[in-house]
N, CA and C atoms as an extended XYZ file, in Angstrom:
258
Properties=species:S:1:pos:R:3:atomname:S:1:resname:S:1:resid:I:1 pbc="F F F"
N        26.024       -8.920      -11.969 N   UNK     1
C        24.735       -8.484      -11.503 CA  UNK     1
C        24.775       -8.325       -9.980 C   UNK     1
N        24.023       -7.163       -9.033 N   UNK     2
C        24.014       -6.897       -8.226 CA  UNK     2
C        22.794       -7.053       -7.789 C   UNK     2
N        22.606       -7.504       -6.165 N   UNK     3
C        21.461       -8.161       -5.524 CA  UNK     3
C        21.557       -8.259       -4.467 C   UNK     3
N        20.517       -7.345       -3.876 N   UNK     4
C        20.604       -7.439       -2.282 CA  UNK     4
C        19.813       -8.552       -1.771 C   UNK     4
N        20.125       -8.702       -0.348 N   UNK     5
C        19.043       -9.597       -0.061 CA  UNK     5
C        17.719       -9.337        0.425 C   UNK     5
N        16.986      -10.375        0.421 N   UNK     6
C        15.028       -9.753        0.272 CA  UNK     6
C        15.322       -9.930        1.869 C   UNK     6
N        14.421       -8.626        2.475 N   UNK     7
C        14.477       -8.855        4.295 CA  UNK     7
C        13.091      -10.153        4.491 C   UNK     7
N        13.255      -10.142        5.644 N   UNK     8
C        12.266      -11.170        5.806 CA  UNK     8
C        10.795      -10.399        6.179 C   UNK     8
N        10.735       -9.369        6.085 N   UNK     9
C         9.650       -8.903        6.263 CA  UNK     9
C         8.748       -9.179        4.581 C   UNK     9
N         9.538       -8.336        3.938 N   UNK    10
C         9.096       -8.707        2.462 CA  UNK    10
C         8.634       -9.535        1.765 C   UNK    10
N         9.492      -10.626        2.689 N   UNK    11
C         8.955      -12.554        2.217 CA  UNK    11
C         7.655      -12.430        2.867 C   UNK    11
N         7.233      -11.850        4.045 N   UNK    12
C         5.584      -12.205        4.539 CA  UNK    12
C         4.765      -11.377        4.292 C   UNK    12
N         5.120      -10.281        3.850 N   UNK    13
C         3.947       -9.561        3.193 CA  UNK    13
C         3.392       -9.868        1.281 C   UNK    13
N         4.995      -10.506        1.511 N   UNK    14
C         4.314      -11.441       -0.513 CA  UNK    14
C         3.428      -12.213        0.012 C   UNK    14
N         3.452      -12.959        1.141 N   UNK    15
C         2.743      -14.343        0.898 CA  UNK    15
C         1.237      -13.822        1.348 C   UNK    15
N         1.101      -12.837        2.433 N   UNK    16
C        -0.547      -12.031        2.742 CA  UNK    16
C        -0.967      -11.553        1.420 C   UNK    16
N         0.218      -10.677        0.916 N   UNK    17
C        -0.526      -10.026       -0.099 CA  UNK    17
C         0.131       -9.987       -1.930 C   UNK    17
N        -0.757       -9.697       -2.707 N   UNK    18
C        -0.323       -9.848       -4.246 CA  UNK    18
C         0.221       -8.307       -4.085 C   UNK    18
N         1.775       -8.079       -5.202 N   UNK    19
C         2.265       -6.720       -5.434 CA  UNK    19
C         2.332       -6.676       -6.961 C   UNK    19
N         2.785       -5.794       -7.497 N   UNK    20
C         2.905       -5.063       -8.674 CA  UNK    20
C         4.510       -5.352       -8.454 C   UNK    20
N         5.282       -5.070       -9.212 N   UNK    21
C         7.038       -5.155       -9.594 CA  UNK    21
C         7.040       -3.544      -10.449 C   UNK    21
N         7.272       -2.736       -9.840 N   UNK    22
C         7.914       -1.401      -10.182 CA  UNK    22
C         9.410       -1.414      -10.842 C   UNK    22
N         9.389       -1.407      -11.936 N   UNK    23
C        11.121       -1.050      -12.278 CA  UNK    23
C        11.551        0.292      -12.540 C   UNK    23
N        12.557        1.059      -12.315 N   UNK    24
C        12.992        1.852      -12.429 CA  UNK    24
C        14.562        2.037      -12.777 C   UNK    24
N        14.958        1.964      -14.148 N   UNK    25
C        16.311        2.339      -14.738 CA  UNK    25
C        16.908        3.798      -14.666 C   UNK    25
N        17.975        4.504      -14.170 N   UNK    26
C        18.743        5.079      -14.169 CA  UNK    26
C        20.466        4.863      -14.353 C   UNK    26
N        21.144        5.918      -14.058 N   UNK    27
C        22.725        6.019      -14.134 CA  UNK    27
C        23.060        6.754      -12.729 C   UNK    27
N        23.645        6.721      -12.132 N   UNK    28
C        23.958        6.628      -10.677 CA  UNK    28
C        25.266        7.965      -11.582 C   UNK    28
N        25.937        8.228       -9.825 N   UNK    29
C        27.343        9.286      -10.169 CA  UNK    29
C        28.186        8.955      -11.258 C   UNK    29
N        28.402        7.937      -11.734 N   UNK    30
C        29.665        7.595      -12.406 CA  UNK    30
C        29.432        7.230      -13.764 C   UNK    30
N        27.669        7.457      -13.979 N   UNK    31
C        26.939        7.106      -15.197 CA  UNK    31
C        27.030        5.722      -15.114 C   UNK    31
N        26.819        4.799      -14.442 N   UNK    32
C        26.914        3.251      -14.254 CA  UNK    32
C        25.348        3.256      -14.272 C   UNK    32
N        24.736        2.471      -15.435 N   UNK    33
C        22.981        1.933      -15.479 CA  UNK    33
C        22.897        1.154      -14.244 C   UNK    33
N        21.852        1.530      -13.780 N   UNK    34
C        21.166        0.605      -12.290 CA  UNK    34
C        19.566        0.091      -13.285 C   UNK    34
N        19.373       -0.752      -12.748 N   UNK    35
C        18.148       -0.833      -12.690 CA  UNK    35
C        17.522       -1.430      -11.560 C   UNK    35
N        16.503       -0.463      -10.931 N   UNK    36
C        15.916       -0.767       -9.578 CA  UNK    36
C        14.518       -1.622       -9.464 C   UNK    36
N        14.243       -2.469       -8.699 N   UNK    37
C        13.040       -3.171       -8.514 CA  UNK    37
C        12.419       -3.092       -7.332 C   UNK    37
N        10.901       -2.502       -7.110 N   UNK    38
C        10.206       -2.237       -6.366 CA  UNK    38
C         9.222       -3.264       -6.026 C   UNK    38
N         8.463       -3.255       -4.763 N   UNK    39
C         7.290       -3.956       -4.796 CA  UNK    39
C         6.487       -3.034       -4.213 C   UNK    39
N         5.487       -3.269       -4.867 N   UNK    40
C         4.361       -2.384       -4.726 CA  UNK    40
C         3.011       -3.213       -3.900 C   UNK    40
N         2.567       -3.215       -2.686 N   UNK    41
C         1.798       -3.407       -2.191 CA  UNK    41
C         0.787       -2.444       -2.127 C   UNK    41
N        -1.111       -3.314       -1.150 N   UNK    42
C        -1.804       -2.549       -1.091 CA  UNK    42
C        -1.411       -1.048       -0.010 C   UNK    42
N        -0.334       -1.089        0.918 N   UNK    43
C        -0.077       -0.533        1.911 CA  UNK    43
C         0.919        0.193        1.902 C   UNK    43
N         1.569       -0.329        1.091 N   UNK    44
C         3.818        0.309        1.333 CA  UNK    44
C         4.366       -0.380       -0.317 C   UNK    44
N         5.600        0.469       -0.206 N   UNK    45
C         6.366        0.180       -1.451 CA  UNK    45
C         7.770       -0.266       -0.514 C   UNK    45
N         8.314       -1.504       -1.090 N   UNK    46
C         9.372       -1.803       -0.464 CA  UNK    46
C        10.698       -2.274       -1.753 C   UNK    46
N        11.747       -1.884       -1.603 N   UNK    47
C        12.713       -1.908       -2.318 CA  UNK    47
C        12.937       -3.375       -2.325 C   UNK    47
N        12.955       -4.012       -3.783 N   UNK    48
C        13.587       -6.075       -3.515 CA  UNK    48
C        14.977       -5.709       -4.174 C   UNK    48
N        15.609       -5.174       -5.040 N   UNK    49
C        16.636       -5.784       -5.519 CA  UNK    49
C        17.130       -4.558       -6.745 C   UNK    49
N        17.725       -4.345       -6.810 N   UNK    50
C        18.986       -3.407       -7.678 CA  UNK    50
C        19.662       -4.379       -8.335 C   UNK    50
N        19.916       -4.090      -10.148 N   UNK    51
C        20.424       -4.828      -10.769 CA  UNK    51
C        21.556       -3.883      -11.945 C   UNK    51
N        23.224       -4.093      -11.473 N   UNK    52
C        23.678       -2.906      -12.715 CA  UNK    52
C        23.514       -3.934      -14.027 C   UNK    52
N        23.549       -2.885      -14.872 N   UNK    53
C        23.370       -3.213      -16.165 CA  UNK    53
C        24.051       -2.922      -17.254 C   UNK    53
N        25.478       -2.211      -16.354 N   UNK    54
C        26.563       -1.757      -17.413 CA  UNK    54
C        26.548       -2.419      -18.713 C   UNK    54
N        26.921       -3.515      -18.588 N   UNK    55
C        27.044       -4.542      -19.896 CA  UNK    55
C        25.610       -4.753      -20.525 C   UNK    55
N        24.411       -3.992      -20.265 N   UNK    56
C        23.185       -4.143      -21.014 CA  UNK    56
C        22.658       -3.575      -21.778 C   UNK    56
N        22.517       -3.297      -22.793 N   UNK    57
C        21.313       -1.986      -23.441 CA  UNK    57
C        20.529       -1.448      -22.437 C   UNK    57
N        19.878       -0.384      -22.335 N   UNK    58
C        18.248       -0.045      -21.621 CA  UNK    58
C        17.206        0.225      -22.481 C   UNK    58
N        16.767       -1.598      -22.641 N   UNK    59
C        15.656       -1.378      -23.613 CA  UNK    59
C        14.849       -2.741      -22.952 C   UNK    59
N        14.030       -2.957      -23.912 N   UNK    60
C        12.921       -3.896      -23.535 CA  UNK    60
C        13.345       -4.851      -23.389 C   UNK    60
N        14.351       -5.384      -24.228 N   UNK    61
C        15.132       -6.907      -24.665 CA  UNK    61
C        15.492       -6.972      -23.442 C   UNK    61
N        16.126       -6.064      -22.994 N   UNK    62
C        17.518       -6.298      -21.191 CA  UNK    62
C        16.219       -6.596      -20.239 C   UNK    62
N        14.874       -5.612      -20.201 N   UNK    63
C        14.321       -6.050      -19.299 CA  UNK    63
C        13.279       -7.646      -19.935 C   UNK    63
N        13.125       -7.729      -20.440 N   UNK    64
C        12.937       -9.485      -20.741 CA  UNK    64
C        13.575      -10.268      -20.624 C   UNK    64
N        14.922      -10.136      -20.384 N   UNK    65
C        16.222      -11.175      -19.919 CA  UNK    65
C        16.088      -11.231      -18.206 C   UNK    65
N        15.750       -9.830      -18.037 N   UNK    66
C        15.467       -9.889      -16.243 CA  UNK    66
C        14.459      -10.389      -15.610 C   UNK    66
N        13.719       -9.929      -16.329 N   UNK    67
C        11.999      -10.061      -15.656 CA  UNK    67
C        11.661      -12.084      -15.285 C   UNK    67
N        12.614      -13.021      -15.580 N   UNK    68
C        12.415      -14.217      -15.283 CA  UNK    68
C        12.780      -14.395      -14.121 C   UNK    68
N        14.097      -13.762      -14.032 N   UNK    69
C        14.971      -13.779      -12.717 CA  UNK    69
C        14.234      -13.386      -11.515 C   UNK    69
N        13.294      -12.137      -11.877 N   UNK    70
C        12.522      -11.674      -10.807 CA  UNK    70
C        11.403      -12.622      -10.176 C   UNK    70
N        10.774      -12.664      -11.437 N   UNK    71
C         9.146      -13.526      -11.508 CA  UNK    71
C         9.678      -14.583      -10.349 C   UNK    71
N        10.817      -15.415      -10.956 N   UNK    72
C        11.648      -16.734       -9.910 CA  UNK    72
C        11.539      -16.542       -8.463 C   UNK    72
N        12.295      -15.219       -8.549 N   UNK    73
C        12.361      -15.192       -6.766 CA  UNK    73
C        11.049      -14.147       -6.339 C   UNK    73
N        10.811      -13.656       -7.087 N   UNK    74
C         9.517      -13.440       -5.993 CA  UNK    74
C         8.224      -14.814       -5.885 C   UNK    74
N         8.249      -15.289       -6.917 N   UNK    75
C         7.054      -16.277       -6.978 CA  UNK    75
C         5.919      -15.859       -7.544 C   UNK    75
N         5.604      -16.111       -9.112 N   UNK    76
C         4.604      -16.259       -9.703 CA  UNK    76
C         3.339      -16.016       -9.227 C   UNK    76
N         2.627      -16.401       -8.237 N   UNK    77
C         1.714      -16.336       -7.623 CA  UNK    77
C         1.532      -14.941       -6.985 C   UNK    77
N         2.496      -14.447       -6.961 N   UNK    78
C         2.973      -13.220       -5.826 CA  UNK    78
C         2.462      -11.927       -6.569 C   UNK    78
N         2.772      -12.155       -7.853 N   UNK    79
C         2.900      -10.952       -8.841 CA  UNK    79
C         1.413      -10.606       -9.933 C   UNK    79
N         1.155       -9.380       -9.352 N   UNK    80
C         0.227       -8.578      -10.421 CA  UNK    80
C         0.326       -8.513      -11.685 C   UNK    80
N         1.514       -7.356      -11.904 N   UNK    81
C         1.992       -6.661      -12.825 CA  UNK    81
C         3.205       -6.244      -12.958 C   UNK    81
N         3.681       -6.369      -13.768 N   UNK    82
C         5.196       -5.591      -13.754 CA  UNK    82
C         4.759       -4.021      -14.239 C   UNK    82
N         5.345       -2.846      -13.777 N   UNK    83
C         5.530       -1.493      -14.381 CA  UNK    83
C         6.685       -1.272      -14.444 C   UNK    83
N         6.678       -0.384      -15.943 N   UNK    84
C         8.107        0.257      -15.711 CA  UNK    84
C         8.259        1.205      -16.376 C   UNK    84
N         9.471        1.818      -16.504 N   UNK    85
C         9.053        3.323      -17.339 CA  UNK    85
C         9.903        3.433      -18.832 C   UNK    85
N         9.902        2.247      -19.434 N   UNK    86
C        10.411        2.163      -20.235 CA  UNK    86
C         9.317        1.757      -21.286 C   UNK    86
């Protein structure tokens, strides 16, 4: 699994404000599954974290195996809604 790190700006606009979690699954050049995670504020959308998923299905199950991992590091409190386009 692939994971950038959250900037520190991102950490203080969770804690001012509640976001939404945008996901977005694709295949990059080499057909390698990404799946991307957004935060969605009242103001700006800021990129948290890219996850490949070669070894995953792209279905609901893969994103219910993820969506804990996320909830974790962003913080429960933090989070609206998850969207996604699946």
């Amino acid at each position: 699994m692939i994971s950038m790190n959250i900037s520190w700006e991102s950490r203080l606009i969770r804690k001012l404000y509640r976001c939404y979690i945008m996901v977005d699954m694709w295949s990059n050049k080499r057909n390698i599954p990404i799946m991307n995670f957004l935060t969605y504020f009242s103001r700006c959308t800021i990129f948290f974290k890219s996850v490949d998923t070669s070894d995953l299905q792209k279905d609901k199950k893969t994103l219910f195996k993820i969506f804990p991992e996320v909830v974790k590091e962003m913080g429960l409190e933090n989070i609206i809604k998850f969207i996604s386009d699946n």
